[in-house]
Structures are given as C-alpha cells and as structure tokens.
C-alpha positions as CSV (number, residue, x, y, z in Angstrom):
1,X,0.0,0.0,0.0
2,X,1.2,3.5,-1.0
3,X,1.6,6.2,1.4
4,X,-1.1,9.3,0.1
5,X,1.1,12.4,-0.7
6,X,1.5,14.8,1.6
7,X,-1.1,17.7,1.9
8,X,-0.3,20.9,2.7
9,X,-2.0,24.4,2.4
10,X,-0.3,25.7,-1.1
11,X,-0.4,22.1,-2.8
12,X,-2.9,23.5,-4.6
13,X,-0.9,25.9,-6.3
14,X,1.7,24.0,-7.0
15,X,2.0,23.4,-10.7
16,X,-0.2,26.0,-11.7
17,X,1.5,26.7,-14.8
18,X,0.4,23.5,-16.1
19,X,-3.4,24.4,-16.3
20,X,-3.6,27.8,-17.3
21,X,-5.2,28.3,-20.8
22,X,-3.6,29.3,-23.5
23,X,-3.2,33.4,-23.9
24,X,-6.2,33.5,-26.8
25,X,-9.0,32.4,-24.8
26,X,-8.8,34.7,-21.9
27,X,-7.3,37.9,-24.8
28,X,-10.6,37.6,-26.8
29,X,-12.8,38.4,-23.8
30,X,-10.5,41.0,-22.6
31,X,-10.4,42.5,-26.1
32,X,-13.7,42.4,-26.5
33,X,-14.1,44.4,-23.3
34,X,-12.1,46.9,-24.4
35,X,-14.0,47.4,-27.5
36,X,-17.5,47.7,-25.8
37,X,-16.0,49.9,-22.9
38,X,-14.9,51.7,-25.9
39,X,-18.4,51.9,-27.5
40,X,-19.9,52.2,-24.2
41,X,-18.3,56.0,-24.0
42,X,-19.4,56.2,-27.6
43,X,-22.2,55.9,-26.7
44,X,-22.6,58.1,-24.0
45,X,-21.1,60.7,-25.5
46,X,-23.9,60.8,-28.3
47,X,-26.6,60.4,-26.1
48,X,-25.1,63.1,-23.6
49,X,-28.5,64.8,-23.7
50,X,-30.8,62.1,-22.4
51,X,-28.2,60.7,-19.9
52,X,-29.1,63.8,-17.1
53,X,-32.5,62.9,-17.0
54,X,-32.7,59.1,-18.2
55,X,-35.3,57.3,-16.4
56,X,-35.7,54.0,-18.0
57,X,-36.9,53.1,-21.8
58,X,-34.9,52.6,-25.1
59,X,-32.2,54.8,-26.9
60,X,-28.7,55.1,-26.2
61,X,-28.2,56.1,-23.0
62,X,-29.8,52.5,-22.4
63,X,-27.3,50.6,-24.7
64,X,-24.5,52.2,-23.3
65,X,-26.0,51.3,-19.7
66,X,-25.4,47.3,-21.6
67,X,-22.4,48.2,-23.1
68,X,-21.1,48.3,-19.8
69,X,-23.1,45.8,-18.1
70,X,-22.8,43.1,-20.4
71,X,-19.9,43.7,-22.9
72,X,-17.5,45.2,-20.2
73,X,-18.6,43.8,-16.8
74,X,-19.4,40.2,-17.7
75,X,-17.1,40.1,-20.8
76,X,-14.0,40.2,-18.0
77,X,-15.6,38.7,-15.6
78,X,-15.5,35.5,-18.0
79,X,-12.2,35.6,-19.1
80,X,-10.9,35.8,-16.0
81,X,-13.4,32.7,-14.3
82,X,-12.3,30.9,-17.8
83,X,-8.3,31.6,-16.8
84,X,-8.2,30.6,-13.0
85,X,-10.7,27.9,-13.8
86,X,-8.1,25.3,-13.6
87,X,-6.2,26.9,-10.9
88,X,-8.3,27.0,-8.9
89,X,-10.0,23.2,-9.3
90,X,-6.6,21.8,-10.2
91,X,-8.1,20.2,-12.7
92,X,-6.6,20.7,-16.7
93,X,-9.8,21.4,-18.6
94,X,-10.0,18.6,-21.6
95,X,-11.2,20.6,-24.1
96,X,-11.1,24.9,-24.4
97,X,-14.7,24.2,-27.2
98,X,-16.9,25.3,-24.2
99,X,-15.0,28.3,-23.8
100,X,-14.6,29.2,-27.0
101,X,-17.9,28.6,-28.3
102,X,-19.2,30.7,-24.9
103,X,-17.3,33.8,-26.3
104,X,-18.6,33.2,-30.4
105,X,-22.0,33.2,-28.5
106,X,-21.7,35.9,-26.2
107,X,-19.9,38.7,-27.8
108,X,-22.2,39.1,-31.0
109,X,-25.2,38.4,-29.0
110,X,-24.3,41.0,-26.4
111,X,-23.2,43.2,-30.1
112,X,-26.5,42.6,-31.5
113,X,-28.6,43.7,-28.2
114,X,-26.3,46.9,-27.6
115,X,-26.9,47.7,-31.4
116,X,-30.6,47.2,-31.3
117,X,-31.3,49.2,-28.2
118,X,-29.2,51.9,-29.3
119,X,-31.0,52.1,-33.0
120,X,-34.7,51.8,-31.9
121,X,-36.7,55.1,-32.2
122,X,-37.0,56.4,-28.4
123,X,-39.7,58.7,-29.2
C-alpha cells in the first residue's frame, strides 16, 4: 500500500503553470471588453442629452448602460473565471470548445442587443 502524498495548504498551487489556458482564450474576452467599454463611451457621449435625466426606456443612454453591463462587466468577468478555472479546481480542462464557443456566443449576441437598443426610435 502507497503512502497518500503529503497535503499541505499551497499544494494546490503548485503546478499552476500547467493548467492555465492558452493566452487567446482569456485575450478575446479582454479585447472584447475593451472594444465595448470603448463603444460604451461612444455611446454616452452621443446620447449626452438624455443621460441627465434618463429614467428608463430605449435609446442610447440605455445601450450604453449594456455596453457596460454586459460587454465590459461580464465580458471580463468570464475571461478571467475561464483563466483561473483550472487553478483554482486543479483540474486541466479537456477541451477549451466550451470556452470558445461561450465567447462566439456571447460577444455578437451582447453586439446585437447593444446595437438594437441603441437604434430603436426612443420617441
């Protein structure tokens, strides 16, 4: 019978190297963050009229409130849970498909919504 190797309080860490994803999975949520945080102020800076006294309803102050929400917030928020995912289960994900396929979804979905609120006719 083997002895069970020794645990201690950093084994998790150790090794860590080992299951980190490559650089493009976590890069094409953190880019695409930067491009809707980017659009997000484009945004606001068009609508700078309604934003004073914005109380709800469609237009661009509203896609700029989910530029922010969704593209920027949740866009990192992804890439990051996608990077220390292994890390922090010490497990080496099998296959990166999920995450992948979980950005092709969510970034031109979260385009799509942003560009619909911000073209329908507020008045």
């Amino acid at each position: 019978m083997t002895p069970a190797p020794p645990v201690f309080p950093g084994a998790l860490l150790m090794g860590t190297e080992t299951r980190l994803l490559p650089y493009d999975v976590p890069l094409r949520f953190f880019a695409a963050a930067a491009a809707f945080h980017a659009l997000a102020w484009g945004l606001l800076g068009a609508a700078h009229a309604d934003v004073p006294g914005f109380a709800g309803g469609p237009g661009l102050a509203l896609a700029a409130l989910h530029a922010v929400t969704l593209g920027v917030l949740a866009m990192t928020a992804m890439g990051a849970a996608y990077q220390v995912l292994g890390v922090a289960t010490g497990v080496v994900l099998k296959s990166l498909l999920p995450c992948r396929l979980s950005f092709w979804l969510f970034a031109p979905g979260t385009a799509v919504l942003v560009a619909g609120m911000a073209l329908i006719d507020a008045t």
